[in-house]
N, C-alpha and C positions, 0 to 999 in steps of 0.2 A: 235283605236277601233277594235274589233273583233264582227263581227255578225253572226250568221244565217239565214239563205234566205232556210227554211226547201220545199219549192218549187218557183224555179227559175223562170218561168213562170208568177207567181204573183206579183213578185216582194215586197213583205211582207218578213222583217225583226225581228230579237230578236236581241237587244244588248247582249251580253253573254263576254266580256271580255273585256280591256285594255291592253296597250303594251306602256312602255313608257324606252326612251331611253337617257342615260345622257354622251355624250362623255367625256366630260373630267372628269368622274368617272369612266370611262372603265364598265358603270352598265347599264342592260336589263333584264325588267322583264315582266310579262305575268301576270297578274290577273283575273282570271275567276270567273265566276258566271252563272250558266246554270239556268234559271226560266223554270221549265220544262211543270209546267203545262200552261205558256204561248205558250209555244212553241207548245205542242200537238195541242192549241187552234186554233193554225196557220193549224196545221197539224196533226190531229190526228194519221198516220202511221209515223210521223217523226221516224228516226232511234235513239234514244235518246243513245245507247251503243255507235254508229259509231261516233254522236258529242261530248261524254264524252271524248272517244278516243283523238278525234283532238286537244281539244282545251288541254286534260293533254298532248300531244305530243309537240304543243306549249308553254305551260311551261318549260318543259323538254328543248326544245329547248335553253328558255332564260336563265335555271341553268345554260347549261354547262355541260362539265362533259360526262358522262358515257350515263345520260340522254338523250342529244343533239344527237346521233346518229352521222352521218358523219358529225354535224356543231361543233363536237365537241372540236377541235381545234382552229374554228378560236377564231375570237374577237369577243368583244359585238355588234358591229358596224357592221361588215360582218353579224352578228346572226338574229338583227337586222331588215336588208337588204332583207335577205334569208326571214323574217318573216310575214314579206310586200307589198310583191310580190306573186298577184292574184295565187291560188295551186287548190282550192275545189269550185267546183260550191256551197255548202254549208255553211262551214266555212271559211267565208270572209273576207280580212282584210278592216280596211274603209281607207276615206283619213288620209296623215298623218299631223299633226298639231305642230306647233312647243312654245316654250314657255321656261320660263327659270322658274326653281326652284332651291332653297338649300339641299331639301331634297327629292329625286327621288322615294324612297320607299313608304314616307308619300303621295307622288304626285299621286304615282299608287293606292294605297287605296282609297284618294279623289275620286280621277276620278272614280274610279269603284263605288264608294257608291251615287256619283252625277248620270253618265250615264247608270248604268246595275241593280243595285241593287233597 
């Protein structure tokens, strides 16, 4: 789960993405969904450009590629790792949850339409 905590303080949360990981597909991906007028609601001065930013950097991330910046060599599993690990008082990653599926992509859409959307 990826969330927003638009002020730390309060401790008030936006679900805004998913991150789901399948080793033995070498596959990681990022699903976002920013509800912006929720998020103002939390916090009307929210930075709404600086969490568009983060969470498309986060994708970028799980592409790969050119996108990924310096993660961009490793594996999905390093990518993963790297994505996981507490960065922005903001954009938060939550716990991580484990669970087995056949199809990882259909998996991340699920999730996102159950927990963000």
């Amino acid at each position: 789960m990826l969330r927003v905590v638009p002020r730390i303080e309060r401790g008030e949360c936006v679900n805004a993405g998913v991150l789901v990981y399948c080793r033995p597909k070498s596959f990681v991906v990022a699903r976002t969904h920013l509800d912006e007028a929720r998020l103002l609601a939390l916090d009307p001065k929210a930075d709404l450009p600086g969490v568009r930013a983060a969470l498309r950097a986060v994708e970028g991330v799980c592409a790969g590629g050119d996108a990924a910046g310096q993660a961009a060599r490793d594996d999905a599993g390093r990518r993963f790792r790297w994505l996981i690990a507490p960065r922005s008082t903001i954009v938060q990653p939550g716990p991580v949850h484990t669970g087995l599926t056949a199809d990882p992509a259909a998996e991340a859409e699920r999730l996102l339409d159950l927990l963000v959307r």
